[in-house]
N, C-alpha and C positions, 0 to 999 in steps of 0.2 A: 504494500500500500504506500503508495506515494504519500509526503507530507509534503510541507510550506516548512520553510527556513525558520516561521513564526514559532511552525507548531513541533520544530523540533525542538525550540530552545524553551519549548514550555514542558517537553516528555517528562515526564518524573514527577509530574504537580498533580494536583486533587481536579483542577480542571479539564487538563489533558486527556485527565485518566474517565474522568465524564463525558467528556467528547469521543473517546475511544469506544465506549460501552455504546455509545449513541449510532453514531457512526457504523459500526460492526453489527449491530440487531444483536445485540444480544438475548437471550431466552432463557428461561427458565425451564423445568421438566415437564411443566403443564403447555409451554407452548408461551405460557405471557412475558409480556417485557420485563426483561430485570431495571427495575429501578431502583436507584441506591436511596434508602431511608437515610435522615440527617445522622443517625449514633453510628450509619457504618460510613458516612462520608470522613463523621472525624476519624476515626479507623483508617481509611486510606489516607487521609491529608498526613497521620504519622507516620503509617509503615513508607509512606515515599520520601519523607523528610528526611529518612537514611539513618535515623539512629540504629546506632550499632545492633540494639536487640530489642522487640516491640513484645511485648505481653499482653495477650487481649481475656480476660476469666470474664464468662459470662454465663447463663443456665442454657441448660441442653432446648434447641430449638426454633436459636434466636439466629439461624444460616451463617453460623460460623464456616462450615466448610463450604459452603458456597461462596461469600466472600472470599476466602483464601483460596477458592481454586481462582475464583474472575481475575483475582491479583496475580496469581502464575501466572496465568495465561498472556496477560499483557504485560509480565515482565519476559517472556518469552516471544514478544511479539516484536519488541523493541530492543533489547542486548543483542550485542557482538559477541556468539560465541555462549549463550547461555548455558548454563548447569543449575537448574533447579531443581535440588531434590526436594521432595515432600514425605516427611515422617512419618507413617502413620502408628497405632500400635500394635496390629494386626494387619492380617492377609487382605482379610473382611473387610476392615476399617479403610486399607488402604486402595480396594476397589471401589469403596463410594468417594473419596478423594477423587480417583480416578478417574469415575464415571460423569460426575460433576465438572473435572474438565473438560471430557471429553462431548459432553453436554451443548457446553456454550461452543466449540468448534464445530460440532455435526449439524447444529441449527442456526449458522451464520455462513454464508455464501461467501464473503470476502475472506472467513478464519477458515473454511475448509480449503479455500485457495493455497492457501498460505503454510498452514502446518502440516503433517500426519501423523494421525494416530495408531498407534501399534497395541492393540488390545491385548495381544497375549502377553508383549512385553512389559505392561504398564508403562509405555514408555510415549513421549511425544515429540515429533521433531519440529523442530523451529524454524523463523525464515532465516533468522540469522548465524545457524550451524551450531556449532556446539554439541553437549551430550543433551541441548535440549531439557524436556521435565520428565521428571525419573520420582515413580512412589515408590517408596521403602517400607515396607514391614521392620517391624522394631527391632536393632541388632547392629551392635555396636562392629560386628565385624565387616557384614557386608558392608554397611556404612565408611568403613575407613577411609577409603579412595575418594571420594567425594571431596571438590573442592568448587563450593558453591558459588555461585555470582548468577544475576547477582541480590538473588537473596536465595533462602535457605526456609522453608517452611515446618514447623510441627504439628502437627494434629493433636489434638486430645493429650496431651504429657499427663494427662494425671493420670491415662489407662495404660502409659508406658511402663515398662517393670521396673525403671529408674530413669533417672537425667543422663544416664552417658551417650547416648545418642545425642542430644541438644548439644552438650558440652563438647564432644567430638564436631561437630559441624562448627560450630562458635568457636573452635582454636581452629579452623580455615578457613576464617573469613577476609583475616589479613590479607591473602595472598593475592585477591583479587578487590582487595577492598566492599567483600560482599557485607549483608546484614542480615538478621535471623527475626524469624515473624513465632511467635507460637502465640495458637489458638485453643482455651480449653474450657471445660467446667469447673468446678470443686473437684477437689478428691479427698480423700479420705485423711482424716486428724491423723498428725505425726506422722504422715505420708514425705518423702523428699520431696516428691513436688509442693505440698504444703507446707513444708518447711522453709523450702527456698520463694514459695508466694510472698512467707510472711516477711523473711528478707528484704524482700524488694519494697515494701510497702514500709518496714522500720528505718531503712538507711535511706528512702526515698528524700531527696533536697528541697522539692516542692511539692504541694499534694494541690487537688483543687477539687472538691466535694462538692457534687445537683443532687440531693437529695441519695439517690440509689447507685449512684452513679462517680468512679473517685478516678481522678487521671493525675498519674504523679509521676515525677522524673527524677531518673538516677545520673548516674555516669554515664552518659551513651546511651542511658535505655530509655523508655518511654512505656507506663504500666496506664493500661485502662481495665476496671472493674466493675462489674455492674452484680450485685447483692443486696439483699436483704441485709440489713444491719446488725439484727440480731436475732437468735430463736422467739425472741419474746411477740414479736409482729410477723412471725414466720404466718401468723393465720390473718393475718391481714390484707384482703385482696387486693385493696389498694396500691399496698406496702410493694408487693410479689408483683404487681404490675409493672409500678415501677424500675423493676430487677430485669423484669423482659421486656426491650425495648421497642421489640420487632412490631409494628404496626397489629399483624395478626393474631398475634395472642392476646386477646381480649379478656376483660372482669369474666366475665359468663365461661370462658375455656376454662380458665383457674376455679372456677370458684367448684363445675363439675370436677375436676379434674382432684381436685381435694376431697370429695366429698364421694371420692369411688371406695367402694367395699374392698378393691383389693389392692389400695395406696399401701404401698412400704414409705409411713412416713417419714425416714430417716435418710433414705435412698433416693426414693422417687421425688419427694419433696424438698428436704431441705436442699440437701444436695442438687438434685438436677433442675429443681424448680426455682428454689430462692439463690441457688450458689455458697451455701453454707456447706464448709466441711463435714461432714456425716458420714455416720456409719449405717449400715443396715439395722434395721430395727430386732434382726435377726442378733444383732449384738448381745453377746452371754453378759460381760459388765460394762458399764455406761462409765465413759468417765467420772461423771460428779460420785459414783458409788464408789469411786477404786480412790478419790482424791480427799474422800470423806475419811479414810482410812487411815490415812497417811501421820506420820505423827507430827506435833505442833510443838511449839517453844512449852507447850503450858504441860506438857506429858515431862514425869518425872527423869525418864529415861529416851534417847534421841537415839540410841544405837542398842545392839543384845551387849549387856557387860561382859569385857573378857572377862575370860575364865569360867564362867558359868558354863555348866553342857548343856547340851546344844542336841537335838535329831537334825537330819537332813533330808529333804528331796531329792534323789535323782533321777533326770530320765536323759538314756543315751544315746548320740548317733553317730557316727564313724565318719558318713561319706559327703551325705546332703546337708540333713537337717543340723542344728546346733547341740551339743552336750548342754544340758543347765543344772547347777547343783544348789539349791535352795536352801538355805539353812532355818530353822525355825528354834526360837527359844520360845517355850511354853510356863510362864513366870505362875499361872495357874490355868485353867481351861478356858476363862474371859476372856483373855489374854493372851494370844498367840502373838509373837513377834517376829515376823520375815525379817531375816537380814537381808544385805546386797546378795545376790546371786552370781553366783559364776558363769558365764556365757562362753564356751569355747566352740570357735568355727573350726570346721575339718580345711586344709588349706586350695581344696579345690583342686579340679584338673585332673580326678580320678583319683586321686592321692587321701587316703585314709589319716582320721584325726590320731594322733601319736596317744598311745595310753598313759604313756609315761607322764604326757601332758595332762590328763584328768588325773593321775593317782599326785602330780605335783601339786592340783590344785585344793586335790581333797584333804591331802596333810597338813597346807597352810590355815586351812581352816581349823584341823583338829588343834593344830600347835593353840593360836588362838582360842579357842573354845573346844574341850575334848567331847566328841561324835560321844552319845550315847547310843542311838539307834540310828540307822541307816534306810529309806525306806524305795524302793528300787523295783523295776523289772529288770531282773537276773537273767531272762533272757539274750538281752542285747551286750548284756557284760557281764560272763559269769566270771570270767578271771580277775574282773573288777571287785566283785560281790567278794570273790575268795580272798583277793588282797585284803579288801576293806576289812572281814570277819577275821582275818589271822594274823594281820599286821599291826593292826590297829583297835583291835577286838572288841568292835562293834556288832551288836547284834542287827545284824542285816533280815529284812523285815519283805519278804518279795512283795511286790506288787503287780498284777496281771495290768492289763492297757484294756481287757476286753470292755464289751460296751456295758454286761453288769459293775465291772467294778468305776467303771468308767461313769456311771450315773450315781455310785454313790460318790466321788469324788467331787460331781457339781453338785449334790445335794450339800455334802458337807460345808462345802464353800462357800456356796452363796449363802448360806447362815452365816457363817460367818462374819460376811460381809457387813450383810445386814442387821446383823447385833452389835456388831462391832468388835467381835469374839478377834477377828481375827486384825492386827493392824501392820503395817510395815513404813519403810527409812520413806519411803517416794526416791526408788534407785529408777533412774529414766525406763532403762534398758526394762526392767521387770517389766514397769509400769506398759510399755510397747505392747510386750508377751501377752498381757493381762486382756486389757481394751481391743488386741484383735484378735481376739476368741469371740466364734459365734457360737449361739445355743443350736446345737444340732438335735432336730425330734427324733426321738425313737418311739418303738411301738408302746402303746399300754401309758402313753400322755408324759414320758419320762424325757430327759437331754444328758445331753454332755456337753465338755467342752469340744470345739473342733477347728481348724484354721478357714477361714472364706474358702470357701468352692470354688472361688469365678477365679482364686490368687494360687489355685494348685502348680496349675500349668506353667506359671511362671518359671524363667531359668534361673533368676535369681531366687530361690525358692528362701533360702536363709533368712530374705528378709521381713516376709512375711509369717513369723512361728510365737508359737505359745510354750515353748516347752520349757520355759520360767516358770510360767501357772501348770503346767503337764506335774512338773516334781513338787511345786508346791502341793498340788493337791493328793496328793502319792501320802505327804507328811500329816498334812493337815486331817487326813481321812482319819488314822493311825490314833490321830489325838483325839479327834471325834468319836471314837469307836469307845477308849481307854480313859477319854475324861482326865481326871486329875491322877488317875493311877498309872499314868503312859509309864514309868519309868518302873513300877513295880510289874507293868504287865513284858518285862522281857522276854516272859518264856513261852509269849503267846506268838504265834507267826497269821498274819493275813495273809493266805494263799486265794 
């Protein structure tokens, strides 16, 4: 497409890019005109402004990936030599990215001229050469090669398995002077990507707050946010109105929409609706229940006193999952006290966790406080169990994982909890373990603890585990069984 000398020296602007969409017939999947709403023009006026990294959190629904592919497209329409990759966090994910681009060029006469689309490759070529737009499925390896220009897109990062995709594009943006776009929802509390949200929004230079609505700048970066303020007006239609910009989502869509029988308020709503960090409602402890726990300046005691004995939780894994050794001081049955826990990762790469390494960790603890009982599935570590009982001659207590003993482990707990029987230091790491355990149903109206379902698959699997609360609840069960007697009932075994 031919330009004007005018409208070259305008390419890169919010006008341009208006005039391009105009110009091209752009379409949407129903056939009608894409017109840019005013909340996504200022979206374009920054991601063209070139700061180095744009951040856009907003609820599921509000054509985040539509915007983001219209902006490929015309940044593929216009560079020397493009390389645009798009992140997605799945195969799936990354075929409606896909299809969305491939949308606005199959239904414009002048963009079908111009580019082609390579369906099986997920790939698209450009007028002006290059590798073109290329979607990626989440994976820091494929991803390496990639050196973007000149921007860099991410999809969804909070359904990513972590940030090192973003981060790996973001250390090659130098090379071509490119910038990185990420489009997303909420995700889940204590999540990286929620971690680093909150980052951005603490060290932010300037903030500037309409109501639902917060656009702030960093070093290079440029964050826009569109949320509900807080759970408190989460039932507020007005409030969630607010939160979704998009002309079509109307009072009357939210207000049915809240008011469905089978709303995961935690999920469906705060999170994907208001853009509140949330968990599934499927969540076994709620934070305020696990923070309610925690000890305070006004509790006599702040840590388990050396010297006193001590049982412990363990439950063990070699290859994937995490080792965690729980310690509990039981001062009377009220009163259970979690220490810090121990979290040891196997070192990855196929390479098995060292024993030597858990039996180091398990001794520093006795030194500190001597192991009275030990409470364990000897399964996973019987040469652990036999060290423990003959080296250190604790009475090692087995514990099964099956799903009987497994529901009386959340019965015990959550009593616990909720009496306040059970308290602990507020160690991060535990506290992670604890808050992403969901209540898993079993037959006959019972649960367990269990990790998210939708987070199995994941490759970083380590990061998403409970097996902090897995041993606590191994100890805690022991004490609930034995009451105030745990320490005379040595000669009793849970099998």
């Amino acid at each position: 497409m031919a330009v004007s000398a005018k409208a070259v020296e305008q390419i890169g602007t919010l006008e341009h890019f208006l005039t391009w969409v105009d110009q091209n017939e752009l379409k949407l999947e129903d056939g009608s005109d894409w017109v840019l709403e005013d909340f996504q023009r200022e979206i374009v006026a920054d991601v063209l402004a070139n700061y180095r990294e744009t951040w856009v959190i907003m609820p599921e629904g509000n054509a985040k990936t539509t915007l983001m592919a219209g902006l490929a497209v015309y940044d593929g329409d216009h560079a020397v030599r493009p390389w645009i990759p798009i992140g997605a966090a799945s195969r799936d994910q990354a075929e409606i990215m896909f299809g969305q681009c491939g949308t606005f060029i199959e239904q414009s006469d002048s963009l079908k001229a111009r580019f082609r689309v390579y369906e099986g490759y997920r790939k698209i070529k450009c007028p002006g050469g290059g590798r073109g737009i290329k979607v990626y499925p989440w994976d820091p390896n494929t991803g390496d090669g990639v050196i973007p220009y000149p921007r860099a897109y991410v999809d969804e990062p909070h359904r990513h398995p972590d940030l090192r995709l973003y981060r790996l594009w973001k250390g090659k943006l130098k090379k071509r002077n490119a910038s990185i776009v990420a489009i997303s929802t909420a995700g889940e509390p204590d999540s990286e990507f929620e971690d680093v949200r909150a980052a951005i929004r603490d060290q932010a230079k300037t903030r500037e707050r309409d109501g639902c609505h917060l656009r702030a700048e960093g070093m290079n970066l440029v964050y826009h946010e569109w949320m509900v303020p807080d759970v408190e007006r989460a039932r507020d239609i007005e409030t969630v109105k607010a939160a979704n910009p998009l002309a079509t989502i109307d009072e009357t869509y939210l207000a049915e929409k809240l008011g469905s029988e089978t709303l995961d308020f935690g999920e469906d709503w705060l999170r994907l609706t208001c853009n509140i960090p949330s968990r599934s409602t499927d969540t076994a402890i709620p934070e305020i229940l696990w923070d309610s726990c925690a000890l305070t300046a006004a509790d006599d005691v702040q840590d388990i006193p050396a010297g006193v004995p001590i049982m412990v939780g363990g439950d063990f894994a070699w290859l994937e999952d995490t080792t965690a050794i729980t310690p509990l001081w039981v001062r009377d049955s009220h009163f259970r006290l979690f220490g810090d826990p121990v979290i040891l990762e196997p070192p990855g790469g196929g390479e098995m966790l060292d024993s030597n390494e858990v039996k180091a960790a398990i001794l520093n603890i006795h030194e500190r406080n001597p192991i009275e009982v030990f409470v364990m599935d000897p399964s996973k570590a019987q040469d652990i169990a036999q060290w423990i009982s003959n080296e250190l001659g604790c009475l090692v207590v087995p514990r099964s994982q099956s799903n009987a003993f497994a529901v009386e482990d959340y019965d015990y707990f959550m009593e616990g909890l909720r009496e306040r029987w059970i308290r602990h230091t507020g160690h991060p790491i535990f506290r992670r373990h604890a808050i992403s355990a969901i209540r898993a149903k079993l037959p006959g109206d019972k649960y367990r603890f269990d990790r998210p379902r939708t987070l199995r698959k994941r490759k970083d699997q380590r990061r998403v585990v409970i097996d902090a609360l897995s041993a606590a609840g191994f100890v805690n069960t022991y004490v609930g069984m034995f009451g105030e007697s745990v320490y005379e009932g040595r000669g009793v075994l849970v099998i």
